[in-house]
C-alpha positions in Angstrom: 0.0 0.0 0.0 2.8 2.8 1.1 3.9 2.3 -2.5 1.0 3.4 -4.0 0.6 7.0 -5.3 -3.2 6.9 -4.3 -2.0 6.0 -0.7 0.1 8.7 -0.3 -2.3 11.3 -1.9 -5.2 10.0 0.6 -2.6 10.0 3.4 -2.0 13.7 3.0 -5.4 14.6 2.5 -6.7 12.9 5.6 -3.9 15.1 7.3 -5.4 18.0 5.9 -8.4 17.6 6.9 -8.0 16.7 10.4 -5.5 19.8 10.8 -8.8 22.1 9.5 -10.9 20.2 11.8 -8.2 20.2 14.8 -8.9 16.5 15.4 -6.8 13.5 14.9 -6.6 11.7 11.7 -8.1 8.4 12.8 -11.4 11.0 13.3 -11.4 11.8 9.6 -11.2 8.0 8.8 -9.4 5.2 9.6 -6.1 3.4 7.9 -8.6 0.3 7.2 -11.0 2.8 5.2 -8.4 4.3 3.2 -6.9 0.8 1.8 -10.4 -0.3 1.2 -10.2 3.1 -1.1 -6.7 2.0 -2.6 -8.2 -1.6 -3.5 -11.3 -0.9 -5.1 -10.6 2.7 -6.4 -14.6 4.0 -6.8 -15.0 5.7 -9.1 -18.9 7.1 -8.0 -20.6 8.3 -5.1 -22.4 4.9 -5.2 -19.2 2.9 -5.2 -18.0 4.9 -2.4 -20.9 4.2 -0.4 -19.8 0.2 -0.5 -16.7 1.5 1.5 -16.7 0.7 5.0 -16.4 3.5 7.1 -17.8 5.9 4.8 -21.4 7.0 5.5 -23.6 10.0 3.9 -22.0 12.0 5.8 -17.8 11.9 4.9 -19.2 11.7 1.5 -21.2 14.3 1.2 -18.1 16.1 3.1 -15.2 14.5 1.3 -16.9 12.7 -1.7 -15.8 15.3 -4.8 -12.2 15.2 -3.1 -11.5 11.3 -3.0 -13.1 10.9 -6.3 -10.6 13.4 -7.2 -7.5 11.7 -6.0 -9.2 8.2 -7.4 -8.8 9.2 -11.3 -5.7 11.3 -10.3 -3.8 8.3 -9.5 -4.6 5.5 -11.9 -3.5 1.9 -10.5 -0.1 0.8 -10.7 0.5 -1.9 -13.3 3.0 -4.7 -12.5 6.2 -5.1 -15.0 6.0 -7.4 -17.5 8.8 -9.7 -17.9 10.0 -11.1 -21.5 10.0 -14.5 -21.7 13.5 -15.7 -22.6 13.7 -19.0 -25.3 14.1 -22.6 -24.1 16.2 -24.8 -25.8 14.4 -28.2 -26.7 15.8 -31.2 -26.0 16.9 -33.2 -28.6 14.9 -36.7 -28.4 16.7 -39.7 -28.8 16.5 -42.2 -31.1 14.3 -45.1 -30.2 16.1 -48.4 -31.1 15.0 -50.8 -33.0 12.8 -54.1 -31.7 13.6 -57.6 -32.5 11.8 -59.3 -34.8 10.3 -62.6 -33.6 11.5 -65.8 -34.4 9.1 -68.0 -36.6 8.7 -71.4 -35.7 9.6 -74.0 -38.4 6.9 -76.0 -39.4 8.5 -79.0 -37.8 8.0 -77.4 -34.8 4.8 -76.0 -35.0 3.4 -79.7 -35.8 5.1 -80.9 -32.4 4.3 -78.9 -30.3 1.4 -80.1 -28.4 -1.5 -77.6 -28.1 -2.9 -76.2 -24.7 -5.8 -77.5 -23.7 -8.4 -75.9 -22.3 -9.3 -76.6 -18.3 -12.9 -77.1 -17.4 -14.6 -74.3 -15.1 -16.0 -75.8 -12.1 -19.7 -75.3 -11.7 -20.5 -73.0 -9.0 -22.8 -74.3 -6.6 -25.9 -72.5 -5.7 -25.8 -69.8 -2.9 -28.6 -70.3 -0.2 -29.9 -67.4 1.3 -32.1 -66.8 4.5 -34.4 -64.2 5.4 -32.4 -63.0 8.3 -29.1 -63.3 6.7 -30.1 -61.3 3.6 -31.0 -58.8 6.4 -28.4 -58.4 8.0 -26.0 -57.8 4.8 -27.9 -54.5 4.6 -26.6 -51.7 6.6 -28.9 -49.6 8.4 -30.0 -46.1 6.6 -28.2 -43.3 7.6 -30.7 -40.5 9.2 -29.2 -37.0 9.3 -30.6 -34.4 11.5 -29.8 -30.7 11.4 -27.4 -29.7 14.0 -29.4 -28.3 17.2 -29.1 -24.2 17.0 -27.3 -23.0 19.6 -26.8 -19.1 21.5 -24.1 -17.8 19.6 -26.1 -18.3 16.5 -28.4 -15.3 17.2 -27.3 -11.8 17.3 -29.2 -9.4 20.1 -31.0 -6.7 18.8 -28.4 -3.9 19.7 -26.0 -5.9 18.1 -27.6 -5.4 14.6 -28.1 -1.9 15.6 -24.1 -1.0 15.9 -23.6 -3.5 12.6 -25.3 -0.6 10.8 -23.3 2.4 12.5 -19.7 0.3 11.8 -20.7 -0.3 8.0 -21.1 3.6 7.8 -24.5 4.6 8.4 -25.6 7.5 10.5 -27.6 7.6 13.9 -30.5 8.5 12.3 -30.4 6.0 9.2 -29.8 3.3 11.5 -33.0 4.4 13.5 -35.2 4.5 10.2 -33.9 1.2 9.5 -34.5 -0.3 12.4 -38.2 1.5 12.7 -36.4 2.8 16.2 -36.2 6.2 18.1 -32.5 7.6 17.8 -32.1 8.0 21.3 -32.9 3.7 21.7 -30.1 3.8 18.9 -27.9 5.2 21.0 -28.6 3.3 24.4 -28.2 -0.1 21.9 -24.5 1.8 21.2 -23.2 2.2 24.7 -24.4 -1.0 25.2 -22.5 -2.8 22.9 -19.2 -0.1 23.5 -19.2 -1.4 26.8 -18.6 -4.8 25.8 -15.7 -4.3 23.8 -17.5 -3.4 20.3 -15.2 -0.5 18.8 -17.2 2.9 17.5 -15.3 5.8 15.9 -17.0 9.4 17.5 -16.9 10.7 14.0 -19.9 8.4 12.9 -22.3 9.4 15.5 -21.4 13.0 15.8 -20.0 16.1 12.9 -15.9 16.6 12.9 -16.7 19.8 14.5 -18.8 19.0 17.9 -16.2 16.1 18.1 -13.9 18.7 18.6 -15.6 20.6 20.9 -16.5 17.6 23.1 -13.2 16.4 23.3 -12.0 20.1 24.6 -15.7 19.9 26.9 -13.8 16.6 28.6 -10.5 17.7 28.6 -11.6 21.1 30.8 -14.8 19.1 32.8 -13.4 15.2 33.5 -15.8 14.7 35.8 -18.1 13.9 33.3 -20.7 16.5 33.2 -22.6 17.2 30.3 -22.1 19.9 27.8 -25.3 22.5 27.1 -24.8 22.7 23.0 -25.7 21.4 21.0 -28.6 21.0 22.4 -29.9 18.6 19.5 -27.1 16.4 20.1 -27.4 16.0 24.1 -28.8 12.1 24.1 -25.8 11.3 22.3 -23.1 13.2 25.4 -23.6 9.4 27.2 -22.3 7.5 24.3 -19.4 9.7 23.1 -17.8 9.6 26.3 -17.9 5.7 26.4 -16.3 6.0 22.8 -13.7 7.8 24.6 -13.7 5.8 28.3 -14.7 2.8 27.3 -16.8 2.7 30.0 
C-alpha cells in the first residue's frame, strides 16, 4: 500500500483535513477505510458508499475530493517480464525391436496344443431371510445440527452493525423503525462490551472537537449545554472515549 501514489495522496489529504478540523486523523477516517479506497478505487458516489467506514455524511463532506484523487492516480501496473527462449531437448532415437523368431513347421506340428481346463460349476448360494437382512446396513438419518446461543445476534447488536458499516444515527433508527435515542442506548451498550465505534460516525468533525475540549476542561463527566440537539448522544461519546 505505502507504494501506492493513491495511498500517499489519501494519506495527506486525511492530514489535511484533520489539521482544518483540529482532530486526529483516525477521526477523519481510519487506515482500514483508506486501503479499502486503494483496492477498489470507486469511481462514483455509489461505489463509495460500499466502502466501509464511509457514510452519507464523509461523502457528502469529502466525496468530490477522494473521487478526485481516485482518477488522479490511476493503478499501478506490475512489470511485464520477457520470456526468454528454451532450448528443446533433442529426443533420442528409439532403437529398434527384435523381430520374432518364426517357428519351423516341424515345430509348429510338435508342439502339443494347450488344452483348455474345465470351469468348475459353481454351486448354488442359499440365502435366509435373516441373513439377507443383515447384509444391509442400516439407513443413515441426518438431523440438522441443534441451533445454539451464539447463532443469534441481540437486537443492539444489529443496531451498531449498521453504525460500523457507515451509516448514520439517524439512518440506523429508520432502519431499524427505532427512536435515535434507543439507537444510542443499543451503542453504549455494545461499546461497553468491547464493540469499537469511531466518534466521527455518531457525531460532525466539529462537535467532536468541541466535546473532546468539553472533557478535557470538565473530566468529571458532566454534560455539555450545545448542541442542544445532540445531548442524548453526550452518554455515548464519552464511552467512545472511556470505554466505559
Amino acid at each position: 500500500m505505502s507504494g501506492d501514489p493513491l495511498w500517499e495522496r489519501l494519506k495527506g489529504l486525511r492530514q489535511q483535513w484533520a489539521k482544518e478540523s483540529k482532530q486526529p486523523a483516525y477521526c477523519v477516517f481510519t487506515n482500514q477505510t483508506m486501503e479499502a479506497l486503494v483496492r477498489q478505487r470507486p469511481t462514483s458516489p455509489a461505489a463509495l458508499g460500499e466502502i466501509k467506514g464511509l457514510g452519507r455524511a464523509r461523502i457528502d463532506r469529502y466525496g468530490d475530493a477522494l473521487l478526485e484523487a481516485v482518477a488522479g492516480a490511476p493503478a499501478p501496473t506490475p512489470v511485464e517480464m520477457e520470456d526468454e527462449p528454451v532450448a528443446k531437448p533433442t529426443p533420442r532415437p528409439k532403437p529398434a525391436e527384435p523381430s520374432p523368431v518364426q517357428p519351423t513347421a516341424v515345430e509348429a506340428k510338435s508342439k502339443p496344443r494347450p488344452t483348455k481346463p474345465e470351469e468348475p460349476t459353481p454351486s448354488p448360494r442359499v440365502t435366509t431371510p435373516a441373513a439377507t437382512q443383515a447384509e444391509k446396513p442400516p439407513a443413515a438419518t441426518l438431523s440438522p445440527p441443534p441451533s445454539t446461543a451464539s447463532d443469534r445476534v441481540s437486537t443492539e447488536e444489529w443496531t451498531w452493525r449498521l453504525v460500523d458499516r457507515g451509516f448514520s444515527i439517524e439512518e440506523a433508527a429508520a432502519i431499524r423503525g427505532l427512536d435515535a435515542s434507543v439507537v444510542a442506548r443499543h451503542l453504549v451498550w455494545m461499546v461497553r462490551r468491547g464493540k469499537p465505534l469511531d466518534p466521527s460516525a455518531i457525531a460532525p468533525a466539529e462537535v467532536v472537537a468541541e466535546w473532546d475540549a468539553w472533557m478535557a476542561e470538565h473530566p468529571e463527566g458532566e454534560a455539555p449545554a450545545e448542541p442542544a440537539d445532540r445531548a442524548h448522544l453526550w452518554p455515548l461519546f464519552r464511552v467512545c472515549r472511556t470505554g466505559r
